[in-house]
Backbone as CSV, one residue per row, in Angstrom:
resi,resn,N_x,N_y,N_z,CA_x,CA_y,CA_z,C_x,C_y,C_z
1,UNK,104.446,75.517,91.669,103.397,76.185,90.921,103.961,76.616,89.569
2,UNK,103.385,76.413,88.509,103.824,76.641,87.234,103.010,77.956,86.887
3,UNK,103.363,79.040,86.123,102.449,80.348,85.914,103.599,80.599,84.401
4,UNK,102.556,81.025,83.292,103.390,81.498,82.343,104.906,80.555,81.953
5,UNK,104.701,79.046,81.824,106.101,78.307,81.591,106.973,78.963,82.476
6,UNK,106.313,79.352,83.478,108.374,79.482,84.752,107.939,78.686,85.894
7,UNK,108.499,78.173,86.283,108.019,77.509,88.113,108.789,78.372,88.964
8,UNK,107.252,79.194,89.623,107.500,79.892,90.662,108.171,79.013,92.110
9,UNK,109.000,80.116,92.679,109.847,79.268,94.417,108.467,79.333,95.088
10,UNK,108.521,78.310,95.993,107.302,78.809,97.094,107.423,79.713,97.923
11,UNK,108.625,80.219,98.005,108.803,81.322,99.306,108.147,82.762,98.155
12,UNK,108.399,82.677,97.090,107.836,84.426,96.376,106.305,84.133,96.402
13,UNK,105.824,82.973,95.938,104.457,82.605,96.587,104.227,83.267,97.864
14,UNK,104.655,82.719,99.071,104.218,83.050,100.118,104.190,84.386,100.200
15,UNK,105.507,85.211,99.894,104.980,86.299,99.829,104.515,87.591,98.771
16,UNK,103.961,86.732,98.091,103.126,87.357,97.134,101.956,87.696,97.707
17,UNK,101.431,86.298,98.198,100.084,85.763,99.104,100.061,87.177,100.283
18,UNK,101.378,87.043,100.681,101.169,87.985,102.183,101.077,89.549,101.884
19,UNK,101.330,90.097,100.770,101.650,91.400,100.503,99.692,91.662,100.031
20,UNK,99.505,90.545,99.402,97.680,90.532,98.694,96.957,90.278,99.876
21,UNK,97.112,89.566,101.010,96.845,89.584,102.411,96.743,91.241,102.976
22,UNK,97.953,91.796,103.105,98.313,93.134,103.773,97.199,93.893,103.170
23,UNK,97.587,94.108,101.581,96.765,94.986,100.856,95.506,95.038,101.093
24,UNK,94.504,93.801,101.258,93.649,93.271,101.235,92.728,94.170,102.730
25,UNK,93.992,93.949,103.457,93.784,94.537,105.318,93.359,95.507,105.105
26,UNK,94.352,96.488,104.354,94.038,97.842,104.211,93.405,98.679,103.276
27,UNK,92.873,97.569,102.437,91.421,98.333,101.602,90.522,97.801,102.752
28,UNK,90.181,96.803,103.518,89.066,96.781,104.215,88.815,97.599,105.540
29,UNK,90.075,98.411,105.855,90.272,99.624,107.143,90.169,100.227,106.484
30,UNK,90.346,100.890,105.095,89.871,102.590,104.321,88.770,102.206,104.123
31,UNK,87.996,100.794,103.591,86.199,101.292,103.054,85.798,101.403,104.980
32,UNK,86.176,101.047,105.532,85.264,100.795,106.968,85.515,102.196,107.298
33,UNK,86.208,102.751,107.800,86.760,104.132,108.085,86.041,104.832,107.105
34,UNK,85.679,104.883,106.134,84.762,105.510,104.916,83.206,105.834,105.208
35,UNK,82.769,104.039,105.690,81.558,104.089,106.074,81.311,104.589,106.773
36,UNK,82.238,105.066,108.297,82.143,105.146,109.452,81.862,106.764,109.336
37,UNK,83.039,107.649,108.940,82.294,108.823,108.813,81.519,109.417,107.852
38,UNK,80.983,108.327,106.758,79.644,109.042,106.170,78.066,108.522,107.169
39,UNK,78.369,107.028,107.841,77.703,107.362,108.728,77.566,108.428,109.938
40,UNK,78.756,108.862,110.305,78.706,109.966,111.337,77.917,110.816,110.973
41,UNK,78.728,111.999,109.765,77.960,112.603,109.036,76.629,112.934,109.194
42,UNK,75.878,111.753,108.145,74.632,111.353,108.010,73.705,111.619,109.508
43,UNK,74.402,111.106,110.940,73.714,110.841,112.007,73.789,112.472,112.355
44,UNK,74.912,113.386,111.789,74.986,114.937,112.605,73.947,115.529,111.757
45,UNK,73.611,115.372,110.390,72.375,116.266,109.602,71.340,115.395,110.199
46,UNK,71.221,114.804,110.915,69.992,114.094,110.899,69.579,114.612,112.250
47,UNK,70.226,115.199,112.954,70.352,115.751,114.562,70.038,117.289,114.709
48,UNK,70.989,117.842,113.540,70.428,119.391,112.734,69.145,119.562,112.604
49,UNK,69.012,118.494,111.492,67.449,119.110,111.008,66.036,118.128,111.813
């Protein structure tokens, strides 16, 4: 892979890929976990009133 005139190794590829993978994991477990208790939330005022 050529980027910016250097040829990247494939192994910093791979784990470039895997770290944007990881990251990727764990923005989609904080928005879900997010949703989850503003849905809670939402379902306890809705039980209140």
């Amino acid at each position: 892979m050529v980027t910016d005139d250097r040829l990247l190794d494939d192994s910093y590829v791979v784990n470039d890929n895997c770290k944007l993978k990881r990251a990727t994991t764990e923005m989609e477990d904080l928005l879900t976990g997010l949703i989850q208790g503003m849905e809670s939330r939402k379902n306890k005022l809705t039980t209140i009133v």
